[in-house]
C-alpha positions in Angstrom: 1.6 -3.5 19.2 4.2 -6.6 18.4 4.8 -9.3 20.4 6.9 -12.0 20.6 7.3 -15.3 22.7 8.5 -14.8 26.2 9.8 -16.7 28.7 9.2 -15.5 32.2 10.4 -18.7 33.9 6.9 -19.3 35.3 5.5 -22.2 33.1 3.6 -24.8 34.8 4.3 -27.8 33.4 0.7 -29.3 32.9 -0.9 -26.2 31.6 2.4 -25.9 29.3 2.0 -29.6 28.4 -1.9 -28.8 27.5 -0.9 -25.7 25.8 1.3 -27.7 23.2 -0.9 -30.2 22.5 0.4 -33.5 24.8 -2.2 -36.3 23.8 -2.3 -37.5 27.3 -2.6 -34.6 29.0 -5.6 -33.5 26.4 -7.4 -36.9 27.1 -8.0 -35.6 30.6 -9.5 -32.6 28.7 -11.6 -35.4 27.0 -9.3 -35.8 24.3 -10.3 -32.4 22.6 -7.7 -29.0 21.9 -8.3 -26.0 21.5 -5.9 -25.7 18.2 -8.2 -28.4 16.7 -11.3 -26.5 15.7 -13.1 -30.2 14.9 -13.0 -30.3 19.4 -15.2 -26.6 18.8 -17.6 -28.0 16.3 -18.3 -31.5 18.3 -18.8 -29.3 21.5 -21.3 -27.0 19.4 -23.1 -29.7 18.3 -23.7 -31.7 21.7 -24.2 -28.2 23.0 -27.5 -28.1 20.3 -28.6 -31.6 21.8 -29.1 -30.0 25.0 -26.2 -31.0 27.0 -25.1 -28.2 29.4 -26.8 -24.6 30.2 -29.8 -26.6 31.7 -31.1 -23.8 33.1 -33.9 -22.0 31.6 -32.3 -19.5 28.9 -35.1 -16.5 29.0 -34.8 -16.6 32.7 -30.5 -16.5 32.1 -31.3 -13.5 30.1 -33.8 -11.5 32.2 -31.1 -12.2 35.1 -28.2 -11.2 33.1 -30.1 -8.0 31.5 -31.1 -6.7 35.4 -27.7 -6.9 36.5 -26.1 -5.4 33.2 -28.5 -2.3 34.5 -25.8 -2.1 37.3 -23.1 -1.5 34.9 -22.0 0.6 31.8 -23.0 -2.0 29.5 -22.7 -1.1 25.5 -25.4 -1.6 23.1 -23.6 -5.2 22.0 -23.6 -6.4 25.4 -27.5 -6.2 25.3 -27.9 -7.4 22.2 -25.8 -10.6 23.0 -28.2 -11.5 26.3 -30.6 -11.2 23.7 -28.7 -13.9 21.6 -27.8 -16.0 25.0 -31.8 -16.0 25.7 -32.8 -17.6 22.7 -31.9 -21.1 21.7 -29.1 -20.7 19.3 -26.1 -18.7 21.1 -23.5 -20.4 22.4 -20.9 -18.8 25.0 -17.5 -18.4 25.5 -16.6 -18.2 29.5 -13.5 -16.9 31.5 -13.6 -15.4 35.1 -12.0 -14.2 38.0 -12.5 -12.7 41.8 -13.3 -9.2 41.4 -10.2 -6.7 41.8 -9.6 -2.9 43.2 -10.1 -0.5 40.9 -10.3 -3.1 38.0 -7.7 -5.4 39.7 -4.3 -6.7 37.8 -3.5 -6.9 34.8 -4.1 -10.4 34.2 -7.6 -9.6 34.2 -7.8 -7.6 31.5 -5.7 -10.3 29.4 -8.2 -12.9 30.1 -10.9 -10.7 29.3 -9.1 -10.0 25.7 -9.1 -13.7 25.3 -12.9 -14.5 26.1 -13.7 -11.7 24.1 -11.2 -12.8 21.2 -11.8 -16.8 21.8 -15.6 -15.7 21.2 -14.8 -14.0 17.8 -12.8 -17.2 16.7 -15.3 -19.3 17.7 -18.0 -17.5 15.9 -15.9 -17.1 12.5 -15.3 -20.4 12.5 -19.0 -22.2 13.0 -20.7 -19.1 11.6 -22.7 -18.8 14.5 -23.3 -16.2 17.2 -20.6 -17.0 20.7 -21.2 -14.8 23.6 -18.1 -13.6 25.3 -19.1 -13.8 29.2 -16.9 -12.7 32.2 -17.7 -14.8 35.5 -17.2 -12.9 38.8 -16.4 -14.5 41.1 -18.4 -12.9 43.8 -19.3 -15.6 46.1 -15.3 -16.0 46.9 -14.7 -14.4 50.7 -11.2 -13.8 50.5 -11.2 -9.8 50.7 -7.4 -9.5 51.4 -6.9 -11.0 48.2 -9.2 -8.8 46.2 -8.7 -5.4 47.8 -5.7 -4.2 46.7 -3.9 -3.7 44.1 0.2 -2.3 42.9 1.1 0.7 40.8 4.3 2.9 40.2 5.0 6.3 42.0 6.8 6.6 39.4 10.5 6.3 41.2 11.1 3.0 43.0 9.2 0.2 44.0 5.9 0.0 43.1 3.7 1.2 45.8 0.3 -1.1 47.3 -2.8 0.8 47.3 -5.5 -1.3 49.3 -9.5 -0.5 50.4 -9.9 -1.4 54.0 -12.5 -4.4 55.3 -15.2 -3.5 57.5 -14.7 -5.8 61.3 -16.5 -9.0 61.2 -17.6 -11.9 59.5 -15.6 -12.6 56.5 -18.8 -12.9 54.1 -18.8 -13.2 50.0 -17.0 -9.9 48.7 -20.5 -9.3 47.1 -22.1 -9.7 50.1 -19.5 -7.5 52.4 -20.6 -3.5 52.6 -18.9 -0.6 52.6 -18.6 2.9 53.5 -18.2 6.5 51.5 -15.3 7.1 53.6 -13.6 3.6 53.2 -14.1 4.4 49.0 -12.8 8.1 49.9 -9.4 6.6 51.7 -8.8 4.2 49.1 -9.4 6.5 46.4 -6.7 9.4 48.3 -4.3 6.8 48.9 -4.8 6.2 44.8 -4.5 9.4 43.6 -1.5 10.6 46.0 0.4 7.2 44.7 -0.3 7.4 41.1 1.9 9.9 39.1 0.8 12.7 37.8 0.4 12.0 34.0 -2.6 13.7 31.4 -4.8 10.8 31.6 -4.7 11.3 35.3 -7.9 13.1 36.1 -9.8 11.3 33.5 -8.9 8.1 35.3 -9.4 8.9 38.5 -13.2 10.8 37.4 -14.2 7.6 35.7 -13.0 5.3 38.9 -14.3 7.7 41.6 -17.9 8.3 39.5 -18.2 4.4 39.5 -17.9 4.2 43.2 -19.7 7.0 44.5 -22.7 5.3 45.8 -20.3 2.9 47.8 -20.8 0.0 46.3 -19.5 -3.3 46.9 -16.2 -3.9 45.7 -17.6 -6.3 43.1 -20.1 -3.8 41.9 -17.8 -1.7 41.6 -14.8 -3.5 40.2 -17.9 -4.9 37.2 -18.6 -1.1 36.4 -15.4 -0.2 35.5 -14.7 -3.9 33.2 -18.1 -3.0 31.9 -17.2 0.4 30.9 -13.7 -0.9 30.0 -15.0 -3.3 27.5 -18.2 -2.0 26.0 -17.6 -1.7 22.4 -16.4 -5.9 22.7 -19.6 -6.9 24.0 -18.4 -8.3 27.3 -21.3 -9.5 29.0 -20.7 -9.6 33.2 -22.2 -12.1 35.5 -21.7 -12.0 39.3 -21.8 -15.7 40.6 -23.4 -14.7 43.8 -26.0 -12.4 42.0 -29.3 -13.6 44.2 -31.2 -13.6 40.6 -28.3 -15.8 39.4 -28.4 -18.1 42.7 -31.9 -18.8 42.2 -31.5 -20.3 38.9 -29.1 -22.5 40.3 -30.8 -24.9 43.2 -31.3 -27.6 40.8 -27.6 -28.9 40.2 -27.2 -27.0 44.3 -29.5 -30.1 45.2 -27.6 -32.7 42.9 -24.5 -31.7 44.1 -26.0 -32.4 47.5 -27.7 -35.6 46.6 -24.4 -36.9 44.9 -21.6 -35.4 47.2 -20.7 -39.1 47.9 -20.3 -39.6 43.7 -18.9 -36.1 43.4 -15.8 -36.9 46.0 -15.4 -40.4 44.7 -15.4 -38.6 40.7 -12.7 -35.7 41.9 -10.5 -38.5 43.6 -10.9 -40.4 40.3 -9.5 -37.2 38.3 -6.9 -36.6 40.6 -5.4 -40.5 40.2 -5.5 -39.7 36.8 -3.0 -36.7 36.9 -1.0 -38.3 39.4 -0.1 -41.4 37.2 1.2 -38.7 34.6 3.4 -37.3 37.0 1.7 -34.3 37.9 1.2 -32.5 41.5 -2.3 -31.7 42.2 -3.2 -28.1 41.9 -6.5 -28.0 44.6 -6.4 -31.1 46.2 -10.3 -32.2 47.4 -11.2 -33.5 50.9 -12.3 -37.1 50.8 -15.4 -36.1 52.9 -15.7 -32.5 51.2 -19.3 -31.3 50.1 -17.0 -28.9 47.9 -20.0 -26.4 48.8 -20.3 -23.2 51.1 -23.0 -22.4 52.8 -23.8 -18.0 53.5 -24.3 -17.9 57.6 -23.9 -15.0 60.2 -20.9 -16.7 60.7 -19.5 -15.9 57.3 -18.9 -18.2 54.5 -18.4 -21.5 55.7 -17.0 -24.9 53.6 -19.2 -27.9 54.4 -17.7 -31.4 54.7 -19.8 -34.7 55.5 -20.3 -36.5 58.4 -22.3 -39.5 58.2 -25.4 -38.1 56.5 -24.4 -34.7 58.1 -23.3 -31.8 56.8 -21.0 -29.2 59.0 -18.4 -27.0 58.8 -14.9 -27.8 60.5 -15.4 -26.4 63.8 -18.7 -27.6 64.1 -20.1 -24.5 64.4 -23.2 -25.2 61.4 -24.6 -28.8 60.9 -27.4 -29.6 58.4 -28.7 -33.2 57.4 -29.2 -33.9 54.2 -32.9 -33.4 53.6 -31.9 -29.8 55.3 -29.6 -28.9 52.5 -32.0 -30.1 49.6 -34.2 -27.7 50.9 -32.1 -24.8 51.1 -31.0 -25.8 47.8 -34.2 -25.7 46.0 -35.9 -22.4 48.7 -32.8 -20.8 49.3 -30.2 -21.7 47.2 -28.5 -17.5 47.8 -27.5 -19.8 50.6 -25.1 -21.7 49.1 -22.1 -21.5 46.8 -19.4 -23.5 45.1 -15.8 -24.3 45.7 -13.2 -24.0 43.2 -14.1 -27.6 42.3 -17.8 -27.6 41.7 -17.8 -24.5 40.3 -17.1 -25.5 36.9 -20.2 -27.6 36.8 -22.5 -24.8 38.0 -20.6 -22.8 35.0 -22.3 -25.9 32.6 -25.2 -25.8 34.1 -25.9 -22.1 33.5 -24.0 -21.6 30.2 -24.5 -23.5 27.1 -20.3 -23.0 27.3 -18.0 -24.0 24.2 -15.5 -22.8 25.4 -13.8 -21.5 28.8 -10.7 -19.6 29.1 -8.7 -20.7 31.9 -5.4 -19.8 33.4 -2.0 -21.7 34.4 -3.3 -22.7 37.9 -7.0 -23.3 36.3 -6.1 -25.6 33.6 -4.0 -27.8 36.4 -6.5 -28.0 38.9 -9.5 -28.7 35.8 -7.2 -31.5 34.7 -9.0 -33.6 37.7 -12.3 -32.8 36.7 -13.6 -35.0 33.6 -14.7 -37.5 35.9 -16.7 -34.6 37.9 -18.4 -33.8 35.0 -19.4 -37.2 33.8 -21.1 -37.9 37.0 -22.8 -34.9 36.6 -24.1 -35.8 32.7 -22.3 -33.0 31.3 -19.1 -32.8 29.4 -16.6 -30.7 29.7 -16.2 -27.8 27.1 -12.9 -26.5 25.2 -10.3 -25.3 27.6 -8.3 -21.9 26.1 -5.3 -20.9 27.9 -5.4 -17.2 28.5 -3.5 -14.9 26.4 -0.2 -13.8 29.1 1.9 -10.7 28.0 4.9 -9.0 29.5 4.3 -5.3 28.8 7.7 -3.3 27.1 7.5 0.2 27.8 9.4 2.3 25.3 11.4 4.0 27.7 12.4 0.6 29.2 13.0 -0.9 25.9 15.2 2.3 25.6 17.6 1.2 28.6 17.5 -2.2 27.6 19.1 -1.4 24.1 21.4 1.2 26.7 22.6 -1.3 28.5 22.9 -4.3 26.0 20.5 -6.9 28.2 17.2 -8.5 26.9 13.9 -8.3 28.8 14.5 -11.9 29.4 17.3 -11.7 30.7 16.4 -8.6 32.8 13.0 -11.0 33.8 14.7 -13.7 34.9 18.3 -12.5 36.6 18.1 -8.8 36.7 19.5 -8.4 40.2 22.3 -10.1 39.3 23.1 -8.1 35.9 22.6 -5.0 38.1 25.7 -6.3 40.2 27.4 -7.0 37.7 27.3 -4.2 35.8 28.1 -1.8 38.8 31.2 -4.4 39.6 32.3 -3.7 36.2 32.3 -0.2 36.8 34.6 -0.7 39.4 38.1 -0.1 37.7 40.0 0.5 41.5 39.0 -3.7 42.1 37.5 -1.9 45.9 36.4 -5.1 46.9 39.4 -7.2 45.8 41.7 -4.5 47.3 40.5 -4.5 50.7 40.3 -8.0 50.7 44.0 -8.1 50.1 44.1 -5.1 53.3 42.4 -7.3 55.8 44.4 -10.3 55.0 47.5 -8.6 55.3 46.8 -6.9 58.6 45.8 -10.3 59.5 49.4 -11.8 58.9 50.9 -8.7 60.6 48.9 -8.8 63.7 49.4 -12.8 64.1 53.1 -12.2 65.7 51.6 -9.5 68.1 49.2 -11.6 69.2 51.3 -14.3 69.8 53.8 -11.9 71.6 50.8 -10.6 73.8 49.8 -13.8 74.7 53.6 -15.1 76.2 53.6 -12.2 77.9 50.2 -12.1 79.6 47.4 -14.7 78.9 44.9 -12.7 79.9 45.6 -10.2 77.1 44.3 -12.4 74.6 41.0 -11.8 74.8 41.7 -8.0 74.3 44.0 -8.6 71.7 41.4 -10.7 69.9 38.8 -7.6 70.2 40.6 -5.0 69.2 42.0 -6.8 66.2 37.6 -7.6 65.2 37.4 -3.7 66.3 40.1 -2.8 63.6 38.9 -5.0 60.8 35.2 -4.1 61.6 36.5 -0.3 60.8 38.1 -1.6 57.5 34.8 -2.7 56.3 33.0 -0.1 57.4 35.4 2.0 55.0 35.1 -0.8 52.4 31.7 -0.1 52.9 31.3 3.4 52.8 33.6 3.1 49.2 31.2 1.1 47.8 28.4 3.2 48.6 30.2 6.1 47.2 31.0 3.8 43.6 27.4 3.5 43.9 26.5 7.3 44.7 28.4 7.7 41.4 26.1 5.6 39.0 23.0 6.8 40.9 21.7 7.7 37.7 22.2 4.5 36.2 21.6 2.3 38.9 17.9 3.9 38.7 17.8 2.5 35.2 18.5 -0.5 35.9 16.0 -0.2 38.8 13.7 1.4 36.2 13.8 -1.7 34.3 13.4 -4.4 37.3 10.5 -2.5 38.6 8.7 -2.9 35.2 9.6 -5.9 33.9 9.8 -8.3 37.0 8.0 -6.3 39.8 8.2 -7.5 43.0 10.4 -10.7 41.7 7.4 -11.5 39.9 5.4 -11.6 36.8 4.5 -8.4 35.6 0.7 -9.2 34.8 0.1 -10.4 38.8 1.7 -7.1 40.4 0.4 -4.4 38.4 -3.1 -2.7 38.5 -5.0 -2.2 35.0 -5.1 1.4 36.0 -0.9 1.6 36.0 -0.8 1.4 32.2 -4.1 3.1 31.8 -2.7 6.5 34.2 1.1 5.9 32.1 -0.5 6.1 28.3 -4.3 6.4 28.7 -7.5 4.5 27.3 -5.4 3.7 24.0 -3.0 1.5 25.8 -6.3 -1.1 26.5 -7.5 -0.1 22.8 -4.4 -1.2 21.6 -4.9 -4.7 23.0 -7.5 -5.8 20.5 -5.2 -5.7 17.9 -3.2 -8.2 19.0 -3.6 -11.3 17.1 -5.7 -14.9 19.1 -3.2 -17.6 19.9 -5.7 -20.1 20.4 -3.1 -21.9 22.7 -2.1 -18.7 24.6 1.4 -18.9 26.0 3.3 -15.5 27.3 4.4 -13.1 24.7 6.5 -9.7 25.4 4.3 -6.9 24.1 5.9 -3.6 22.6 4.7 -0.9 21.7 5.1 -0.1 18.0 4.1 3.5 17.9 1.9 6.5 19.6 0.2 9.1 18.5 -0.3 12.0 20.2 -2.8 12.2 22.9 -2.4 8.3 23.8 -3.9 6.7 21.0 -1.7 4.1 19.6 -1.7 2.7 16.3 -3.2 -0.4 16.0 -0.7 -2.9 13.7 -1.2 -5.8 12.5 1.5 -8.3 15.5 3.8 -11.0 14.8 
């Protein structure tokens, strides 16, 4: 494939400022960038003194190996927990809440990067970096994770969603469901989903992996697994019990030292704001910035005193309570998006984590965080953002002279436009004129109606709204029919909306992995590899350079 810079008008500023190297915005990085591969080899080397992944590695790996059993692991994947188990390894980290049916496409581009930031990183110390994918399983919004867009292949594109059980709203790991609330998702999938020749495959591959009804996680980390075995991707669900026990000891620090923590996050967040900056996850002043796993569901804990409860009042734990749970029971407890990256250290030795827009801003408040903790943060990597060109859309674009830009960023507009300049009778401009001249012509009458009876006005005044209300209708109805004429066309343009800016929004957030994959099969994902690493990321518009028969696509070398 070739790519090229894009701009989707979505930039946020800090990550933008990160990604091009702004000294003061990579001081709250702790002064290191990812472009500067010196920032890789001092991580690697505190990494080697033992700061971060405190956790005992053989136990990591024993964890890691039982729940890669789950999956479709490849033979690299295992060999890497082997690697990650010893003392040498380092890893390369990246995650995101688990998806339907392998979720948007964004998740596939940041697991190309973790996988690609892995091989740069291991090039360049001659060492061996892990590429790890972080679920985040522990996170309880379903409604976020259970659905996901692809094309019917005429008009919008169409939501395709797994229904949540009543109750609770537990961990998406920890929320069960039923053969029959796979089978509707799955029928809703395969009605909505064109009918192409990678079709069947697809559909065989994604119904095989859920025919046990799993959890959605389980299921979403079978088909990544699967997706990415020849890369080596190793998968890790945060709320993995065998995980969770590893984890009590920086669960009870982060209990112990909730007081520090708060007072180190409200230090970070000064920090941003003196550059200017909005805060991207604000933190509570009394937040624990921990969950706790009840009947009730997952619950965030703030402090009271030396209490801990949740906001209605509902739980309440002192602290001696938590420490408990943290070191018997830490499957109990989970992380916020703030603490998280600490338990992330803890487990990993991490050189690197690939983040994306909204990550990097709300990480920017974190060095602090992780000073009070002893660790340090590790390189941040923007993830690798592309806007996909379909060759049948690049096609129209050339048709109708526009640029995906330009279609990304205005399309609605140009659509007007172009159907106004198809318009050689000027409708709109000619009825106009009509309704302003009846206007002047009906003034007088009204004016005679009115010296002869006043309480004709009122009638006069309807029917003339009645008779101008008709003249739009027809002005209407015109329209339509200049319309009904480029139908053809005005689904080309549509054609290229719908792909390009779905939804009025970026491509990679709207569509399902499985849209491309059902469009031009397995070698559309193969084809991703051989897209060069920009270390620094930024969005790039991604084009297809040529197919071969039977889906595979050449892999080129990409400027």
């Amino acid at each position: 494939m070739n790519t090229t810079p894009f701009n989707d008008g979505t930039a946020q500023s800090l990550s933008e400022a990160y990604r091009r190297g702004d000294a003061q915005v990579a001081a709250l990085f702790g002064s290191a960038h990812c472009k500067d591969i010196e920032a890789w080899s001092r991580r690697a080397a505190r990494l080697d003194q033992g700061a971060g992944g405190r956790v005992d590695r053989r136990r990591l790996g024993e964890a890691l190996l039982d729940y890669q059993r789950r999956l479709s692991p490849g033979p690299l994947a295992l060999r890497h927990i082997e690697a990650l188990a010893g003392e040498d390894a380092l890893a390369v980290v990246g995650g995101q809440q688990a998806g339907l049916f392998g979720g948007p496409l964004l998740i596939a581009y940041k697991a190309l990067t973790v996988i690609q930031a892995a091989k740069h990183a291991s090039r360049s110390l001659e060492r061996t970096v892990v590429p790890v994918f972080w679920i985040a399983g522990e996170d309880h919004d379903f409604e976020e994770a259970n659905h996901l867009y692809v094309s019917p292949g005429e008009g919008e594109p169409r939501k395709v969603k797994l229904g949540r059980p009543e109750g609770p709203r537990h961990a998406v790991s920890r929320t069960p469901l039923s053969a029959v609330d796979w089978e509707v998702a799955l029928t809703e999938l395969a009605l909505t989903l064109p009918d192409t020749e990678f079709k069947p495959n697809l559909l065989r591959q994604i119904r095989m992996h859920a025919s046990d009804a799993p959890t959605l996680t389980l299921a979403f980390a079978r088909l990544l697994s699967e997706w990415f075995a020849e890369d080596g991707l190793v998968l890790m669900d945060a709320d993995d019990p065998a995980i969770r026990r590893l984890e009590g000891g920086l669960f009870g620090e982060l209990v112990a030292g909730s007081e520090r923590l708060s007072a180190a996050l409200a230090e970070g967040e000064e920090g941003v704001k003196r550059l200017g900056y909005p805060i991207q996850a604000e933190s509570a002043p009394d937040g624990a910035n921990l969950f706790v796993h009840a009947e009730q569901g997952r619950l965030l804990l703030f402090r009271q005193g030396d209490r801990f409860e949740d906001r209605k009042g509902g739980l309440a734990y002192d602290r001696n309570e938590l420490l408990r749970m943290a070191a018997e029971r830490p499957e109990q407890l989970s992380n916020n998006a703030l603490s998280r990256p600490l338990m992330q250290d803890y487990l990993f030795p991490v050189l690197a984590t690939v983040l994306g827009p909204s990550e990097i801003a709300y990480w920017a408040s974190l060095g602090p965080a992780f000073a009070a903790f002893g660790l340090e943060m590790p390189v941040i990597v923007p993830r690798q953002s592309f806007t996909y060109l379909e060759p049948q859309v690049e096609k129209l674009l050339a048709k109708y002279g526009v640029t995906a830009e330009q279609i990304a960023a205005d399309g609605e507009r140009l659509k007007r436009d172009w159907l106004a300049a198809q318009d050689k009778w000027d409708i709109g401009g000619r009825f106009a004129e009509v309704k302003d001249r009846f206007g002047e012509l009906y003034a007088p009458v009204l004016e005679m109606v009115s010296q002869v009876d006043k309480g004709l006005v009122k009638l006069g005044e309807s029917n003339l709204a009645l008779i101008l209300e008709q003249i739009a209708y027809l002005e209407q109805r015109t329209a339509g029919a200049l319309a009904g004429r480029h139908e053809s066309s005005l689904r080309q343009w549509d054609r290229m909306l719908h792909s390009l800016r779905p939804l009025e929004q970026p491509q990679e957030r709207v569509y399902g992995i499985v849209h491309f994959i059902n469009r031009y099969g397995m070698g559309w994902l193969s084809a991703l590899r051989c897209i060069p690493f920009d270390v620094t990321g930024g969005h790039r518009l991604m084009a297809q350079q040529q197919a071969e028969p039977g889906g595979r696509h050449q892999e080129v070398c990409c400027s």
